[in-house]
N, C-alpha and C positions, 0 to 999 in steps of 0.2 A: 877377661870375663871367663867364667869357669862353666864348660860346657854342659851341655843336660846330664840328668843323672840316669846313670843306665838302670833299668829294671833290678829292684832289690830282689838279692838271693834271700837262702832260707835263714833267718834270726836262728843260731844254733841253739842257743842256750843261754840264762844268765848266771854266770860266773857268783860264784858264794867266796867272800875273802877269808884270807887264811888265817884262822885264828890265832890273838895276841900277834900276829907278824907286825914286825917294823923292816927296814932296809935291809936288814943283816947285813951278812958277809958274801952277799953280791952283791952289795952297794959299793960305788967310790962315795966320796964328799958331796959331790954335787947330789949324787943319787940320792942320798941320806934326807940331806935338808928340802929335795922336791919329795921324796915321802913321807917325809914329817909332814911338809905345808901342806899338801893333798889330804893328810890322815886330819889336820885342821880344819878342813872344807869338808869333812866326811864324806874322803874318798880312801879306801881301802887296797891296799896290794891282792891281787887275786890269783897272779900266775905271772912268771916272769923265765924267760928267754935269753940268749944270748945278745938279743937284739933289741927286745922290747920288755918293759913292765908293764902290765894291767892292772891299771886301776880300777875300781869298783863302786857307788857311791849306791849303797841298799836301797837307801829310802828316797831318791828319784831315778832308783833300776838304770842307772848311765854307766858306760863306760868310757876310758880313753887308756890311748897307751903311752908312756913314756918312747922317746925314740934312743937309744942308749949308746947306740953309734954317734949320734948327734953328742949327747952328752959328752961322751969321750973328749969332741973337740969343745967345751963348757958354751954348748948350742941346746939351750931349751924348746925340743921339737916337740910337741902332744900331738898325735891324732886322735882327732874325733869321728864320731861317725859323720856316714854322708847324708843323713837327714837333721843334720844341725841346721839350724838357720845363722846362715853366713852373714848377711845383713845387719844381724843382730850383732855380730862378731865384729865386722869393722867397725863401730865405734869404739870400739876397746885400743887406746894407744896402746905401744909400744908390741901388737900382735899384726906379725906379718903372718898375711891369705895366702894360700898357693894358687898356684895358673890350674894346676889338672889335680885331677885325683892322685893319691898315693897308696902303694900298691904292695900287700906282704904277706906273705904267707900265716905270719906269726900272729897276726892280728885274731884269733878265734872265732870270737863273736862279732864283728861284723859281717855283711852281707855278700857274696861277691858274685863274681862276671866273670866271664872272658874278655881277655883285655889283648893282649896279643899273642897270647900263645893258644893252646888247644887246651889249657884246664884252666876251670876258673880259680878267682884270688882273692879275698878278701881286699876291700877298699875302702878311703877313707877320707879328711880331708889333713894334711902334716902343717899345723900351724907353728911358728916361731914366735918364741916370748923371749923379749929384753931382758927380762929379769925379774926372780923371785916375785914381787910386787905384782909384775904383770902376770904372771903364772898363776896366783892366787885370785885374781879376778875373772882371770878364761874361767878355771874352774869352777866358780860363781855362775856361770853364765851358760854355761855345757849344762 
């Protein structure tokens, strides 16, 4: 069971995607075809990291991020924010929930906390998707 959710920080901003962007050339393969399917679902690239992509979907103001470390090892991780309704989430096969929150600097626009250290950190929830199919339906659902 995934503990209470701590007092949301301040919503910074919502992210505008970059125009015409596709994957480019900090894409691998994997990254390519989860931007293509996401650009499917009308979610948008909006800023991307050594560690994460953010995606963008305008017209229901959502965001998630790719986890790109995950990718590396061909691990489809997304965090969402922590005002998803999880509930809604476990009925989606083939999407493993996590135990606690996940916790990144990189993340922009969600809300953060202090969590163990002295500054706060942007938080979130790091789902895992089987594969492409399932990946398409999170983002349905987000």
């Amino acid at each position: 069971m995934i503990g209470s959710i701590p007092p949301a920080g301040l919503f910074r901003f919502f992210p505008a995607p970059w125009p015409d962007s596709g994957a480019g050339t900090w894409a691998g393969d994997l990254e390519e075809r989860l931007v293509a399917l996401a650009g499917e679902h009308g979610f948008q690239p909006a800023h991307a990291t050594k560690s994460k992509i953010e995606l963008v979907h305008p017209g229901r103001r959502q965001v998630v991020y790719l986890n790109r470390k995950r990718l590396r090892r061909q691990t489809i991780a997304v965090v969402v924010p922590p005002w998803v309704n999880l509930d809604d989430l476990r009925t989606l096969s083939g999407v493993t929930l996590p135990e606690k929150f996940f916790h990144s600097s990189n993340m922009r626009t969600f809300p953060k906390y202090v969590n163990n250290g002295e500054n706060e950190i942007s938080y979130g929830y790091s789902l895992e998707c089987a594969n492409l199919t399932v990946f398409g339906r999170l983002l349905d659902r987000v």
